[in-house]
C-alpha positions in Angstrom: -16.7 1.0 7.4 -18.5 2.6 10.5 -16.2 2.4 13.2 -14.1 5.2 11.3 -10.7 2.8 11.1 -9.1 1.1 8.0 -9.1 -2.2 7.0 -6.0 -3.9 6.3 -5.4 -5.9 3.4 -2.6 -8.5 4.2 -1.0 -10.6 1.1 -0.9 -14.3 0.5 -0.1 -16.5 -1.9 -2.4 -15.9 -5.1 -5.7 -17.5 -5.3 -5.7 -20.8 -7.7 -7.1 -18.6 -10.6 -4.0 -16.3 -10.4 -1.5 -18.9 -9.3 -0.3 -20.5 -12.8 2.2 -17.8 -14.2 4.0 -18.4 -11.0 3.2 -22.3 -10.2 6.6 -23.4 -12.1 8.6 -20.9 -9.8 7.3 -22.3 -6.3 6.4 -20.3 -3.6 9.3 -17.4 -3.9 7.9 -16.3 -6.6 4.6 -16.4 -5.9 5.0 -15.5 -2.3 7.4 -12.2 -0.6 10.0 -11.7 -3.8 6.8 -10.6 -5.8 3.5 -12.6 -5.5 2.1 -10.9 -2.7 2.9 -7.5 -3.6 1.8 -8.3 -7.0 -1.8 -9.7 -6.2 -2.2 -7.2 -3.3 -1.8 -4.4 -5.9 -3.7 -5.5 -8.4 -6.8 -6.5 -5.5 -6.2 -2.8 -4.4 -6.5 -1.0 -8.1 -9.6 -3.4 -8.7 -11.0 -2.1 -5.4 -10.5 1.5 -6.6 -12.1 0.8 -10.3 -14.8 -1.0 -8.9 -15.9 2.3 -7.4 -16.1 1.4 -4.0 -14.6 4.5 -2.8 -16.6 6.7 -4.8 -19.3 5.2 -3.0 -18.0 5.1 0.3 -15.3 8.2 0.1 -14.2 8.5 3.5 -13.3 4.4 3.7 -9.6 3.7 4.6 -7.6 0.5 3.2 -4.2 -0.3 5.1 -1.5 -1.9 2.6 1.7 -3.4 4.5 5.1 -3.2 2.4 5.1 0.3 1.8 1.9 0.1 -0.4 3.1 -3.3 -2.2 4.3 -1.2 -5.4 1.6 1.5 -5.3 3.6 4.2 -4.9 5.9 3.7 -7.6 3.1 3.3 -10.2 1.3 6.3 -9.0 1.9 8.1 -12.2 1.4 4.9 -14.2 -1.9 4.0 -12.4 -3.5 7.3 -14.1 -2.2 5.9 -17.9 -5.2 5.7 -19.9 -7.8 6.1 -16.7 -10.9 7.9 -18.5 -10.6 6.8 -21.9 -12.1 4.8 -24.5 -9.1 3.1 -25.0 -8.9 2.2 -21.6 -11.5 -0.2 -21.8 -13.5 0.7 -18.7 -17.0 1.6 -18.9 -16.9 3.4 -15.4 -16.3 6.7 -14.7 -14.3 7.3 -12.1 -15.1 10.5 -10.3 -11.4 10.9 -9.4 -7.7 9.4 -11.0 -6.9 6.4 -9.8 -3.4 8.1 -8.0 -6.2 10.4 -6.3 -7.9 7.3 -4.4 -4.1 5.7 -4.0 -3.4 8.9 -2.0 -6.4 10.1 0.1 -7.8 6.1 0.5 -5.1 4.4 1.3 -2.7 4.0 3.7 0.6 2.0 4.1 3.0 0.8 6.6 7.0 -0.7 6.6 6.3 -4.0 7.2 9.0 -5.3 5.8 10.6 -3.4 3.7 13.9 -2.2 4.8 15.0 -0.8 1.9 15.2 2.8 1.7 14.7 3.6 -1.7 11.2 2.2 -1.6 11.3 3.8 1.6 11.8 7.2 0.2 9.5 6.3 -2.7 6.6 5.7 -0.6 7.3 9.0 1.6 7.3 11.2 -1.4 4.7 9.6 -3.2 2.5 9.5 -0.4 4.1 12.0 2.4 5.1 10.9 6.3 1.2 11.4 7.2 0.3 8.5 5.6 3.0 6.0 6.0 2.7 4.1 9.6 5.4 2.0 11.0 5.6 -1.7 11.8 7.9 -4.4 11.4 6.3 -7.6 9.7 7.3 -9.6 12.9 7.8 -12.8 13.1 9.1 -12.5 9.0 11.3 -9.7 10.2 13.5 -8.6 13.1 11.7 -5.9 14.9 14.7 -4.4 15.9 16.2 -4.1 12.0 12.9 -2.4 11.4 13.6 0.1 14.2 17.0 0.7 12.8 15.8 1.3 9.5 13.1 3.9 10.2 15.7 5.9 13.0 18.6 5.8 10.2 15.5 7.2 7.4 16.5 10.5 6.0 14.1 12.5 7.2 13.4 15.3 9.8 12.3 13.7 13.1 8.6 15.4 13.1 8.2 12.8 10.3 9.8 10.2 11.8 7.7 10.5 15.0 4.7 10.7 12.8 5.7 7.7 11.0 6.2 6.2 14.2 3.3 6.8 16.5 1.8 10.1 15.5 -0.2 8.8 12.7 -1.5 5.3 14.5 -2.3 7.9 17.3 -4.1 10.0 15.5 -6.0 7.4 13.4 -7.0 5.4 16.6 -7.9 8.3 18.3 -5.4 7.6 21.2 
């Protein structure tokens, strides 16, 4: 990407080749309770074994939901990465927890719920988590409540807030 800003990959129901584990469920399943964050990941760790980033290193993905479940598989994403076993016959130049870190970026759309919160922030650190609120899913004003109430000191929080959406869009 030339224009030196990330591209944001937003969920949505799976695609009909995906959709039939979760088609006698309906749309919660397939949709926010775990759909979404489901295919969202798995688009994101195909993007990263595809070697798109070894190719283009300094390009910048933007994943809402606090990183749809990337941060809590960070260690996991690593399991086997390399290996015959593994099954994949390219060579990463980098783990796959390396790209999740320095390629990626993630906001709080969404996701009011501090664990995860505090997951994401030290899996990934306050530099690159960015805030938003998932409006009109989400009350703006919960969201704002959430990330004020966050333990965390308030040069994070100011980061998380503006400082990092500042600094990416150069404003």
């Amino acid at each position: 990407n030339g224009l030196g800003v990330p591209i944001y990959i937003h969920p949505r129901p799976p695609s009909p080749q995906m959709v039939k584990p979760y088609a006698d469920y309906g749309y919660r399943l397939a949709g926010p309770a775990l759909g979404f964050a489901a295919e969202t990941a798995l688009h994101a760790m195909r993007l990263i074994y595809s070697g798109l980033f070894d190719e283009y290193p300094k390009l910048i993905i933007m994943l809402g939901h606090l990183g749809e479940g990337l941060p809590f598989f960070l260690h996991r994403t690593n399991h086997l990465w390399g290996s015959e076993e593994g099954g994949s016959a390219l060579k990463l130049a980098r783990r796959p927890s390396d790209y999740i870190k320095e390629n990626f970026l993630v906001t709080t759309s969404g996701m009011c719920f501090m664990p995860a919160f505090l997951c994401a922030y030290m899996a990934l650190g306050a530099e690159k988590i960015l805030f938003a609120s998932d409006y009109p899913f989400e009350e703006t004003e919960a969201s704002i409540n959430f990330i004020e109430q966050a333990p965390i000191c308030d040069m994070d929080k100011n980061r998380i807030c503006h400082g990092n959406a500042e600094t990416l869009f150069r404003r």
